[in-house]
C-alpha positions as CSV (number, residue, x, y, z in Angstrom):
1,X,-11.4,17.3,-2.9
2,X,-11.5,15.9,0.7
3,X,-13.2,19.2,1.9
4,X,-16.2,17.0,3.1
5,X,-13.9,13.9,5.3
6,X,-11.7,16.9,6.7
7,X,-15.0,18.4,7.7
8,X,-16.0,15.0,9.1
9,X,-12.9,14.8,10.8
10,X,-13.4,17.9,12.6
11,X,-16.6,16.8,13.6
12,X,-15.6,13.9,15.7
13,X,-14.7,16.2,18.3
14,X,-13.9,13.8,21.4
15,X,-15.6,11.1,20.3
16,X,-14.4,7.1,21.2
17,X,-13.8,4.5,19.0
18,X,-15.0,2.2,21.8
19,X,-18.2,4.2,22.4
20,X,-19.3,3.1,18.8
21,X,-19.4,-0.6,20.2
22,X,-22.9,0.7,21.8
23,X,-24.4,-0.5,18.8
24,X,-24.1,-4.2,19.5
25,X,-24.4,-4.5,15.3
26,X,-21.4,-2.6,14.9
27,X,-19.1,-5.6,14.2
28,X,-20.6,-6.6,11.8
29,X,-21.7,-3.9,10.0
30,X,-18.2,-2.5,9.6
31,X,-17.3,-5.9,8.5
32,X,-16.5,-7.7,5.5
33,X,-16.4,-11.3,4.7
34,X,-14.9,-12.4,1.0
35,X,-13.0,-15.2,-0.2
36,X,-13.0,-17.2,3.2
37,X,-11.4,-13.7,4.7
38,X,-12.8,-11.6,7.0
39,X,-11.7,-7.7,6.9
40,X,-13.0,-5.8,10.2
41,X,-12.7,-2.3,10.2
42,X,-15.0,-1.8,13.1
43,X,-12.4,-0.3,15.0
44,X,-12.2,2.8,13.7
45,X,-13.8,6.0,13.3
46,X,-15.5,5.2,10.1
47,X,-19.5,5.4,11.0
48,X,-21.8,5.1,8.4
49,X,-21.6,8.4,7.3
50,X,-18.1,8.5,6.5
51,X,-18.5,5.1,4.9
52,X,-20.9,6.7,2.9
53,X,-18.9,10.0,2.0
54,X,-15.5,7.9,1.2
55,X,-18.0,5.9,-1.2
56,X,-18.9,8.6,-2.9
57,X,-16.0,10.3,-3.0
58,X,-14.7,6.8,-4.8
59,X,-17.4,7.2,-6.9
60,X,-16.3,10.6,-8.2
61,X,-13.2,9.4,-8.8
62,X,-14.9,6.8,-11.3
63,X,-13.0,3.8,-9.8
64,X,-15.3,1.4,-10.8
65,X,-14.9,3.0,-14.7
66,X,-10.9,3.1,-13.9
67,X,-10.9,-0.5,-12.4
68,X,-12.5,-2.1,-16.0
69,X,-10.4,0.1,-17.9
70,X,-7.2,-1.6,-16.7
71,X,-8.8,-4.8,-17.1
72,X,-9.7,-3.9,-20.4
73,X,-6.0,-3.2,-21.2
74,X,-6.5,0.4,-21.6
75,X,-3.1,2.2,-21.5
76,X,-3.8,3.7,-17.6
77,X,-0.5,4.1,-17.2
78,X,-0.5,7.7,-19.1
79,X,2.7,8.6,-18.4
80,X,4.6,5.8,-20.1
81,X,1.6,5.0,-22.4
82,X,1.2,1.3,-21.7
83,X,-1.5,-0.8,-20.2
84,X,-1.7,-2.0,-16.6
85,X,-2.0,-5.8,-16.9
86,X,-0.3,-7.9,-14.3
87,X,-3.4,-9.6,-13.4
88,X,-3.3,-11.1,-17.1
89,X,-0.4,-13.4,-15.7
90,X,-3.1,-15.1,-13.1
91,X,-5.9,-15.3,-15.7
92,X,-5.7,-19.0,-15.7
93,X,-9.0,-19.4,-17.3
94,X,-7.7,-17.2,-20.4
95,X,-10.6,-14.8,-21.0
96,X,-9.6,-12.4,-23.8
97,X,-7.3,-9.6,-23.0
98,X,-6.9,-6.4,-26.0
99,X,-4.0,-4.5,-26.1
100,X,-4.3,-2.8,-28.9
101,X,-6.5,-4.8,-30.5
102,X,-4.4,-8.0,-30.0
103,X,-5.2,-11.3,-27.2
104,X,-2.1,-11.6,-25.0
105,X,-3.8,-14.4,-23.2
106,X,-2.1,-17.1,-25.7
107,X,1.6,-16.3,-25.1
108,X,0.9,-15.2,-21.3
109,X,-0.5,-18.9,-21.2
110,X,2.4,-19.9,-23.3
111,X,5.1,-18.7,-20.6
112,X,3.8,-20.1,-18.0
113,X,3.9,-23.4,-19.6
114,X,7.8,-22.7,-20.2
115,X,8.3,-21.7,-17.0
116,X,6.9,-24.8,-15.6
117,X,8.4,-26.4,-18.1
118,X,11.9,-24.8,-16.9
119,X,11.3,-25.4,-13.3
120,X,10.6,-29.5,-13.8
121,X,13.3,-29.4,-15.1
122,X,15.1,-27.6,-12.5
123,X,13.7,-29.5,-9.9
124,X,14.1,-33.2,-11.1
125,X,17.8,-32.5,-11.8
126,X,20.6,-32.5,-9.1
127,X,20.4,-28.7,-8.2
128,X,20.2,-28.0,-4.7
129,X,20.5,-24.0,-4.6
130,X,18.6,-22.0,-6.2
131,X,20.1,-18.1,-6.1
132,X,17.6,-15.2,-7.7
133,X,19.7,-12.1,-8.9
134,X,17.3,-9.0,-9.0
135,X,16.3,-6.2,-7.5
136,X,13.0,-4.1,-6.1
137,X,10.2,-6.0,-7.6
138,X,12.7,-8.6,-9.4
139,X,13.4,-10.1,-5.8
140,X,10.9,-8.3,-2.8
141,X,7.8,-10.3,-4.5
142,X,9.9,-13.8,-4.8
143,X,12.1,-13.6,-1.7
144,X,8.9,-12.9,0.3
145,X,6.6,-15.6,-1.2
146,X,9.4,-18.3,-0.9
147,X,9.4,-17.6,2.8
148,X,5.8,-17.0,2.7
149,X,5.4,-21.1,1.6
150,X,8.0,-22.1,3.0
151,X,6.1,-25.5,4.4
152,X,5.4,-25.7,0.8
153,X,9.0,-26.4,-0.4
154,X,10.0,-29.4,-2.0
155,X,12.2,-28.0,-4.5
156,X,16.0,-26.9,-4.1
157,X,16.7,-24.1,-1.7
158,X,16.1,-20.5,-2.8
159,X,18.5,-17.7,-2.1
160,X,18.2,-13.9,-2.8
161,X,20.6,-11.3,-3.9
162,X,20.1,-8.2,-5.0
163,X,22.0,-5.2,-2.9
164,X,24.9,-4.4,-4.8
165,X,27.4,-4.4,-1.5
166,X,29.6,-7.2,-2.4
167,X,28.4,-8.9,1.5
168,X,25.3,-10.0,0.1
169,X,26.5,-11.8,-2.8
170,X,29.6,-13.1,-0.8
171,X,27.7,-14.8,2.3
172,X,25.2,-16.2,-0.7
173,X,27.5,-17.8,-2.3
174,X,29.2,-19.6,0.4
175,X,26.4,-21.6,1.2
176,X,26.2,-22.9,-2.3
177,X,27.9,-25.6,-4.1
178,X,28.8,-24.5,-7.3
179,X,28.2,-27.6,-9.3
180,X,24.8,-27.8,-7.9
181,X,23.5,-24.0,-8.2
182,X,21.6,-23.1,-10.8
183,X,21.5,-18.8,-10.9
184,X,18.6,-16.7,-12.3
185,X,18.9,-13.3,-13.6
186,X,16.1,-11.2,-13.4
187,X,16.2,-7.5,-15.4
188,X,13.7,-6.5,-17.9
189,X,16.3,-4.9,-19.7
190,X,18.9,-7.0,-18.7
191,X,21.3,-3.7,-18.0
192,X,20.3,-3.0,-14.6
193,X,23.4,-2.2,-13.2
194,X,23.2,-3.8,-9.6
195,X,21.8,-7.0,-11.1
196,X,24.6,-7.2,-14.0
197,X,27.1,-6.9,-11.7
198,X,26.2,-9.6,-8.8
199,X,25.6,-11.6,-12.4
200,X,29.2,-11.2,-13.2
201,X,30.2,-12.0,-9.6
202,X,28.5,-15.2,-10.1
203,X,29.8,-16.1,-13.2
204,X,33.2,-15.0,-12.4
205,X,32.9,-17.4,-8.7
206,X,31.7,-20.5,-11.3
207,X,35.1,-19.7,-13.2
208,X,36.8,-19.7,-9.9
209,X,35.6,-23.0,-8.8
210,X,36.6,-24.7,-12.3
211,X,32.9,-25.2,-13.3
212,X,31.3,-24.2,-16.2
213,X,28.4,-21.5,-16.6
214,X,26.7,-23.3,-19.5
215,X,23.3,-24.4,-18.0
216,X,24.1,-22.6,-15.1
217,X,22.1,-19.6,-15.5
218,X,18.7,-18.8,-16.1
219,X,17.3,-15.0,-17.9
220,X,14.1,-13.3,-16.8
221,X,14.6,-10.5,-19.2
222,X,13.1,-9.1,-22.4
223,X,16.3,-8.5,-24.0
224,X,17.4,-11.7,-25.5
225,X,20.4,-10.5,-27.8
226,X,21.9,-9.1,-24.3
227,X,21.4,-12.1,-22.3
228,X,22.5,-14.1,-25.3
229,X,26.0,-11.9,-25.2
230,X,26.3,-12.5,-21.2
231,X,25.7,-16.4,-22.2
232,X,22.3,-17.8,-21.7
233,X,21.1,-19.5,-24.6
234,X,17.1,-18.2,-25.9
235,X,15.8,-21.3,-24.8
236,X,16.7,-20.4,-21.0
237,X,15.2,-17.0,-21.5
238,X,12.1,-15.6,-20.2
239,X,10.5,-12.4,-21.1
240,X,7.5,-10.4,-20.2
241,X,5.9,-7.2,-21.8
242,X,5.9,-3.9,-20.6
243,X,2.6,-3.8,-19.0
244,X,4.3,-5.8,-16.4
245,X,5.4,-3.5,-13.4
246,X,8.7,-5.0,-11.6
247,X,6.6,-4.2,-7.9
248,X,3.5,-6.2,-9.7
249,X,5.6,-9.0,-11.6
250,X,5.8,-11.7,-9.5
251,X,2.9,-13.5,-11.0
252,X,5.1,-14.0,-14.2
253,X,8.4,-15.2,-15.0
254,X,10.2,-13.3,-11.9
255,X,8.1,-15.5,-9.6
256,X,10.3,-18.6,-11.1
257,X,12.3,-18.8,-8.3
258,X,9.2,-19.4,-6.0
259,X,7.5,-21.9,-8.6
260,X,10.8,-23.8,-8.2
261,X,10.5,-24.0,-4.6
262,X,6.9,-25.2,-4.3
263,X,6.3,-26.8,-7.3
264,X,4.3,-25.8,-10.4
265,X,1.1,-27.1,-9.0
266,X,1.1,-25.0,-6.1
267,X,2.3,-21.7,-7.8
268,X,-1.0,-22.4,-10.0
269,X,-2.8,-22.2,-6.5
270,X,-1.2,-19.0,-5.7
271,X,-2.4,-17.9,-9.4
272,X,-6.0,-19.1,-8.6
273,X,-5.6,-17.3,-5.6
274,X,-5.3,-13.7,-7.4
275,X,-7.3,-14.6,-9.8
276,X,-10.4,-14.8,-7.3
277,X,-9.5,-11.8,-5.7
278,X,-9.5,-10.2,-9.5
279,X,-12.8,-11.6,-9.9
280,X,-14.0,-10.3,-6.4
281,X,-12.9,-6.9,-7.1
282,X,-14.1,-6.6,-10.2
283,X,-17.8,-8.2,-9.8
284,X,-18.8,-6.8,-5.6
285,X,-20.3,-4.0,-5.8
286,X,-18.3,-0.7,-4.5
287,X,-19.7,-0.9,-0.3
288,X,-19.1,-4.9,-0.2
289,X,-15.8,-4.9,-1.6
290,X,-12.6,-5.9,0.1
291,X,-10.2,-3.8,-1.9
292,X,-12.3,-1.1,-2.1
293,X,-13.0,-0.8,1.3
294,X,-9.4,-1.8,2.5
295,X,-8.5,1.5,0.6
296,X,-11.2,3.3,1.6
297,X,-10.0,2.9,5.0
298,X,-6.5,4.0,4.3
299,X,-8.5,7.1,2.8
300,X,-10.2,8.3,5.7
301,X,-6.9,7.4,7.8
302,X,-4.0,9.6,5.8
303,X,-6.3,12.0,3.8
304,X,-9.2,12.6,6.1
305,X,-7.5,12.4,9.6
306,X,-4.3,13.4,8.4
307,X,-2.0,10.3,9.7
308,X,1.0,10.2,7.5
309,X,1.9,6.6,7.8
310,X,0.7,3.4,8.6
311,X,1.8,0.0,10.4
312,X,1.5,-3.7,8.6
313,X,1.6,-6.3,11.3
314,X,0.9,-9.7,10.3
315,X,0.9,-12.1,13.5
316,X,2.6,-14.8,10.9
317,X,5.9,-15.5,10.6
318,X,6.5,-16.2,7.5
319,X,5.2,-13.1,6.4
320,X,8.3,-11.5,7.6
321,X,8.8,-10.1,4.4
322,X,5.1,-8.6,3.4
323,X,5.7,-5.7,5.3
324,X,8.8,-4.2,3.3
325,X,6.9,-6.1,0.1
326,X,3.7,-3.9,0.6
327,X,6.2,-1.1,1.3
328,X,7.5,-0.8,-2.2
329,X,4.2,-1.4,-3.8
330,X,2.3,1.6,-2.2
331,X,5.2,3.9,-1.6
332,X,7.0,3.6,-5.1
333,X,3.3,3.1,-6.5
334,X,1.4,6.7,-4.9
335,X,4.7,8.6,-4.0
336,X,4.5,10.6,-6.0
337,X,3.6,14.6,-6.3
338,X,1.7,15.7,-9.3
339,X,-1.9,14.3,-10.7
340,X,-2.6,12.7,-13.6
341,X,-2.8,16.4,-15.2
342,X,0.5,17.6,-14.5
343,X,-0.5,20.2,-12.0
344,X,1.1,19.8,-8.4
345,X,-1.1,17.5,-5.9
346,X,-2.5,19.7,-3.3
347,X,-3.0,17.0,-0.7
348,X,-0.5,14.7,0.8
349,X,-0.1,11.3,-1.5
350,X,0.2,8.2,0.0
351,X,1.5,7.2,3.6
352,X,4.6,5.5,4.8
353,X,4.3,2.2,5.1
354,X,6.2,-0.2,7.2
355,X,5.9,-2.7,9.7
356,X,7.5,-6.1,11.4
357,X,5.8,-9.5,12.1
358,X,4.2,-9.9,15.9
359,X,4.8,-10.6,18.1
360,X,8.4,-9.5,17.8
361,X,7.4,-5.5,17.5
362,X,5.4,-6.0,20.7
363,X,8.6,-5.7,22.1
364,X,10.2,-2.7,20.3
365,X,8.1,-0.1,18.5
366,X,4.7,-0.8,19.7
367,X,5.9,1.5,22.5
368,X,5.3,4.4,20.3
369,X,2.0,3.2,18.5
370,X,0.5,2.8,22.2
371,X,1.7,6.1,23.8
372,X,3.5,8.1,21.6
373,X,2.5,11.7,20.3
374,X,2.0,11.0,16.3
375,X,-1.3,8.4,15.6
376,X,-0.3,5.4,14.0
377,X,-3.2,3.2,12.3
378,X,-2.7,-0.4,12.6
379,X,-3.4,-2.8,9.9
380,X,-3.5,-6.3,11.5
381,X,-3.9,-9.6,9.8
382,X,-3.5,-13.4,11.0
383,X,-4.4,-17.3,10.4
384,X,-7.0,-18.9,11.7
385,X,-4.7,-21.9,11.7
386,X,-1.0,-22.2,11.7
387,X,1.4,-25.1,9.6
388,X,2.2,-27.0,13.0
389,X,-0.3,-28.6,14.8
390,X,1.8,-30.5,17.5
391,X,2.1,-26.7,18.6
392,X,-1.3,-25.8,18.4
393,X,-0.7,-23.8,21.8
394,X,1.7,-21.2,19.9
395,X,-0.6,-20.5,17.7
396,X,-3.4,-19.7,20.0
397,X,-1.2,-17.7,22.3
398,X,-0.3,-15.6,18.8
399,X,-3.8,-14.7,18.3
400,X,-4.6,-13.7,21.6
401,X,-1.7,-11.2,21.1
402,X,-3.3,-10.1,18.0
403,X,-6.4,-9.5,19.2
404,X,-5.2,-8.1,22.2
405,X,-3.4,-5.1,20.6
406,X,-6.4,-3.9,18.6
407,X,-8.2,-3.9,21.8
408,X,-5.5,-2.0,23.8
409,X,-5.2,0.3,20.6
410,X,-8.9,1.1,21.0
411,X,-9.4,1.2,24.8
412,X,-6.3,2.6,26.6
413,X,-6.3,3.0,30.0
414,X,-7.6,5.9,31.7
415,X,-5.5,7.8,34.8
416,X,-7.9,6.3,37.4
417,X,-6.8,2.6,35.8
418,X,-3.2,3.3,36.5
419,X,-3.5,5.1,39.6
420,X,-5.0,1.7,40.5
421,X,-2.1,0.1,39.0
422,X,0.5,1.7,41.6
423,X,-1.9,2.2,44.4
424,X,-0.1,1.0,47.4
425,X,3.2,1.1,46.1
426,X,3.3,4.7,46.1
427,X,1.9,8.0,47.4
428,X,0.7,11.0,46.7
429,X,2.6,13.2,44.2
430,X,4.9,10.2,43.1
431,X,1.8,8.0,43.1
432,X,0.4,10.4,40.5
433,X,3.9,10.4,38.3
434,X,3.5,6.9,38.2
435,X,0.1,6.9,37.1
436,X,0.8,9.4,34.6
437,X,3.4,7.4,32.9
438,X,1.1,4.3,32.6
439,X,-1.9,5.7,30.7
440,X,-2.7,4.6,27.3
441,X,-4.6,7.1,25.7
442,X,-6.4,4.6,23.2
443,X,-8.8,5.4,20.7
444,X,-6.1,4.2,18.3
445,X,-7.8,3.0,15.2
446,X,-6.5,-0.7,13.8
447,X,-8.5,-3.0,11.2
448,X,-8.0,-7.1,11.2
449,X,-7.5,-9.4,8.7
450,X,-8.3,-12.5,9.2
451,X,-7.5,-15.6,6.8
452,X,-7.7,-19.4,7.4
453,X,-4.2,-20.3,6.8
454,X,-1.2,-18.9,5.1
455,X,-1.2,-21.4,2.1
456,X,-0.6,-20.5,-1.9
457,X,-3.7,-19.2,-2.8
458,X,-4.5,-17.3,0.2
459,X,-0.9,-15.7,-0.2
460,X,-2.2,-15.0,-4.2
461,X,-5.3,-13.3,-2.3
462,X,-3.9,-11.4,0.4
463,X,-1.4,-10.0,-2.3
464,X,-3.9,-9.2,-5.2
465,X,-5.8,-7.4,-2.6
466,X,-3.2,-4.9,-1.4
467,X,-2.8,-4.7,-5.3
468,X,-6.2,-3.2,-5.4
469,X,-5.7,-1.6,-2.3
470,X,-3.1,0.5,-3.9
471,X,-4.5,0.7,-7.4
472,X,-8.1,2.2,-5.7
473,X,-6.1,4.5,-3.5
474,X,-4.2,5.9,-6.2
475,X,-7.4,6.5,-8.4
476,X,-8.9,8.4,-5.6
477,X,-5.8,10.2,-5.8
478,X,-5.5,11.4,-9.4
479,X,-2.3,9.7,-9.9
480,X,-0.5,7.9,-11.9
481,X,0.1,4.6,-9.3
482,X,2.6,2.7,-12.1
483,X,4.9,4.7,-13.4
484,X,8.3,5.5,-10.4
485,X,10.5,8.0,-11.9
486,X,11.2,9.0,-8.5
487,X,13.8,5.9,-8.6
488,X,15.8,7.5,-12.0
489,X,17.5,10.5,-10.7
490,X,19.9,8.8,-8.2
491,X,20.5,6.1,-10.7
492,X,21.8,8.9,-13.2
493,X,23.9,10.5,-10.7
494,X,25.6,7.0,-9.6
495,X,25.8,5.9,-13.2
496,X,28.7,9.9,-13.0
497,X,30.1,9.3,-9.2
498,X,31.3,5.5,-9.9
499,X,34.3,6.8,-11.8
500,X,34.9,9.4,-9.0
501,X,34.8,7.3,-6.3
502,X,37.2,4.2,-8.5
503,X,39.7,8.0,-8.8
504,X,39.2,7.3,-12.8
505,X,37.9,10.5,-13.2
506,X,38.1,13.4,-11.3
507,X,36.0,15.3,-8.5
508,X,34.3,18.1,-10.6
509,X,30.9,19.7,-10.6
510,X,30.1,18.7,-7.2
511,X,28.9,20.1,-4.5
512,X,31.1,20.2,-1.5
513,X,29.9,17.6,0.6
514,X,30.0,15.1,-1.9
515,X,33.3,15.9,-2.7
516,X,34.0,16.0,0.7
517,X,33.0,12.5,1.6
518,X,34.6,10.9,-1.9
519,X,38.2,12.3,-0.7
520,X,37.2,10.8,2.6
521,X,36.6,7.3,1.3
522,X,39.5,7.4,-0.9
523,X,41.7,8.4,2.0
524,X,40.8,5.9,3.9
525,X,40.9,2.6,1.5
C-alpha cells in the first residue's frame, strides 16, 4: 500500500532539506494558509512529487467519500456500529444531521442551552471551586482548554481529578472550601470505576466537613437512574449519545467545566471555532486543505520514512496540556493492529506522540531531536501575538526560539563549522574530538504552525484540526480510528486483582510475578 512513498523514500538518497530552498517559491508552495492560520511544511522532504503520491494515495483511500460519510452520520465506526458525530456538538448553525433517519441537531441544540443554562447558574452563585471528576477524554479535553483560556476566566476556579491515587483527589480538595465547591461527575456510564470512586471521596469529604451534597454535584452521564441512586437529581444531569467519543467529547457536556470558567459566550466562540474548521475541511479541496495535508505530512513522515514517533511543541504556555491532549487522541485513536477487515495491518499504525511546551524542552530533550541516532519530526506551532502586551519582549524572544529550532533542525552544522567553533582552544587530535561532538547533522524535518493568538475559537480550530488530522490518517490507514478496546483488558484484570491486593480473596491463577509483587505490597503496608 505504501510501495510507491517507500520507493520515494529510497530515492532521496543524500539529498537536503535545505537544498530544496533553491527554489526561492518553495515557501510558499509547501505552504498553507486557512482560517487566519498558516501551516508550512516546507521544511521537509515532501517535493511535489511526494505531495502528489500522498494525494493520491488519499484519494485511494476515498477520504474525501469517508470524510462526508461521517458527516452524514453514517455508522463509520464499524466495530461498535454507531456513527462518528462529535462535530454535531459545534454545529451552531443546526444544519440537519440523520442518524438513522432522525435530526439530532434539536436536542444537541437543546443541551447546550441547559448547559449554559447550568453554568449561569453556577457562575452567578457563590461557588468559587469548580472540581471536574473524570478521566481520559472526561478530563484531558477540559483540564487542557481551561488552561488553554486561562486569560479568559471569569468564572470560579476549575480543578481536575481524575487518577485514582488517593494524592490527587487529596491535594484537590485542600484548596477547596467545601461550602463553596460545586463537583462535576463526568462518566458516560456513570460506573467507571476511577471516577465513582474519587465521586465517593468527594461526597464522603462534604459529609466530613458537615455540609450537605444536595446541589453540590453536577452528572455528565447518560445514565440517569444511576446518577439519580448516587444523588443528583435529573435536572442536574447531562447526557450525550454514543456517537460521542470520550477523546472527542469536549465540545458537549464534558466541556462544562471550561464553559464555567470562561463563560458561555466564549465557549460558543470555541464552538464557532470548530465549526469553521469543519466547514474548511469539508469544502477545500483535497491539495489545499489543512487537515488533509497536516496528515499527509504525518504519512510520509511514519509510513513512508519510517519515523515511529513524532514531537508536539507549541511555543505557548498555556498549551502545556495539548501535547498529552493530542496524545490520547492519535494514539488511543490509530493504535491499533488490524484494518477495518479484520485481517492483521501489515504496516506500522500510528506514531508515538508526545511533546512539552518551548521553550522549556529546549533545555531537556531537544538534545536528542538535534543529535541523537533515531529522527524525530517536529511539529511546531505558535502565536503571532501573546495575552500580555506590557511584555511584548517575551513574546518576541519566544518566537525567535521557535523559528530558530526549525532552522537548526533543517541546517545542522557541518564538521568544518565546529572545528571553527574550537579552533584556538584546541589542537589537533583533541581539536577534532571536540569538533566531532558539536556537529548537528540537520536535515531534520519540522512543519510550523502559525496562529494569531491563542483565544477560544482559535483553540476550537487548532483542535478540530488535529481531529481531522487523525481521522484522515486513520482512513489512509484502513482502520477503525474510534473504537479503543486496547483500554478494556487491563480494566478486566484490575476489576480480579482489587480483592487480591485488599487480601479479600486469595492469590490464585496468577502468574508469578504478580503474585510476587501483591505479597510484596502486602508485606510492606
Amino acid at each position: 500500500m505504501f510501495g510507491t512513498l517507500k520507493e520515494k523514500a529510497a530515492g532521496l538518497g543524500d539529498r537536503r532539506i535545505e537544498d530544496l530552498f533553491a527554489d526561492a517559491g518553495r515557501a510558499e508552495a509547501f505552504s498553507l494558509t486557512a482560517l487566519g492560520m498558516l501551516f508550512d511544511y516546507s521544511k521537509t522532504q515532501v517535493d511535489a512529487g511526494i505531495r502528489d503520491a500522498l494525494l493520491a494515495l488519499a484519494d485511494t483511500a476515498q477520504v474525501a467519500a469517508r470524510r462526508d460519510a461521517m458527516f452524514a452520520g453514517q455508522k463509520i465506526n464499524e466495530t461498535e456500529g454507531r456513527a462518528v458525530l462529535h462535530t454535531a456538538l459545534r454545529n451552531l448553525e443546526g444544519r440537519p444531521v440523520l442518524v438513522d433517519g432522525v435530526d439530532v441537531m434539536p436536542e444537541v441544540l437543546a443541551t447546550l442551552g441547559r448547559m449554559e443554562a447550568l453554568a449561569d447558574a453556577v457562575r452567578e452563585s457563590d461557588v468559587t471551586d469548580v472540581v471536574n471528576i473524570g478521566i481520559g477524554g472526561s478530563d484531558l479535553g477540559p483540564a487542557m482548554g481551561v488552561l488553554a483560556l486561562a486569560p479568559y476566566h471569569d468564572g470560579p476556579r476549575c480543578h481536575f481529578v481524575s487518577n485514582v491515587d488517593g494524592a490527587d483527589i487529596a491535594d484537590t480538595l485542600k484548596r477547596c472550601d467545601p461550602a463553596h465547591t460545586v463537583f462535576i461527575v463526568a462518566s458516560k456510564t456513570f460506573t467507571t470505576i476511577e471516577t465513582m470512586t474519587n465521586a465517593a471521596t468527594a461526597k464522603a469529604w462534604l459529609q466530613e466537613k458537615g455540609v450537605s451534597a444536595e446541589g453540590k454535584f453536577i452528572a455528565l452521564s447518560s445514565n440517569v437512574e444511576k446518577a439519580g441512586a448516587f444523588g443528583i437529581p435529573e435536572e442536574r444531569v447531562l447526557g450525550f449519545e454514543d456517537w460521542v467519543g470520550g477523546r472527542y467529547s469536549m465540545w458537549g457536556p464534558i466541556g462544562l467545566s471550561l464553559m464555567i470558567a470562561i463563560g458561555p459566550d466564549n465557549f460558543r466562540a470555541f464552538l464557532r471555532g470548530a465549526e469553521a474548521m469543519d466547514r474548511h475541511f469539508v469544502d477545500a479541496p483535497l491539495a489545499e486543505n489543512m487537515p488533509v495535508l497536516l496528515a499527509l505530512v504525518g504519512i510520509w513522515h511514519n509510513q513512508g520514512l519510517g519515523h515511529a514517533t513524532r514531537a508536539v511543541l507549541p511555543y505557548d504556555n498555556r498549551l502545556a496540556r495539548f501535547p498529552a491532549y493530542l496524545q490520547q487522541m492519535e494514539m488511543e485513536s490509530n493504535g491499533k493492529g488490524v484494518a477495518m477487515d479484520g485481517t492483521d495491518l501489515p504496516y506500522d499504525s500510528g506514531p508515538v506522540v508526545w511533546g512539552e511546551p518551548g521553550t522549556n524542552g529546549q533545555h531537556a530533550f531537544y538534545q536528542l531531536i538535534h543529535q541523537g541516532t533515531r529522527v524525530i519530526p517536529c511539529e511546531f506551532m505558535v502565536a503571532a501575538s501573546g495575552h500580555e502586551p506590557a511584555l511584548r519582549h517575551h513574546h518576541d524572544l519566544l518566537i525567535a526560539n521557535c523559528l530558530a529550532q526549525s532552522e537548526a533542525l533543517m541546517r545542522g552544522r557541518d564538521l568544518d563549522e565546529a572545528r571553527g567553533k574550537v579552533a584556538g582552544k584546541f589542537e589537533g587530535a583533541e581539536l577534532e574530538r571536540q569538533a566531532k561532538h558539536r556537529v548537528f547533522p540537520g536535515n531534520r524535518p519540522s512543519t510550523t504552525l502559525v496562529y494569531p493568538k491563542l483565544d477560544p475559537e482559535t483553540l476550537g480550530k487548532l483542535i478540530a484540526l488535529y481531529e481531522h488530522r487523525v481521522f484522515v490518517e486513520g482512513v489512509i490507514l484502513d482502520i477503525n480510528s474510534y473504537d479503543q478496546w486496547g483500554v478494556e483488558l487491563g480494566k478486566e484484570l484490575a476489576t480480579a486483582l482489587g480483592p487480591m491486593v485488599t487480601g479479600e480473596a486469595p492469590v490464585a491463577g496468577k502468574d508469578g510475578s504478580t503474585a510476587q509483587l501483591i505479597g510484596f505490597v502486602q508485606e510492606n503496608r
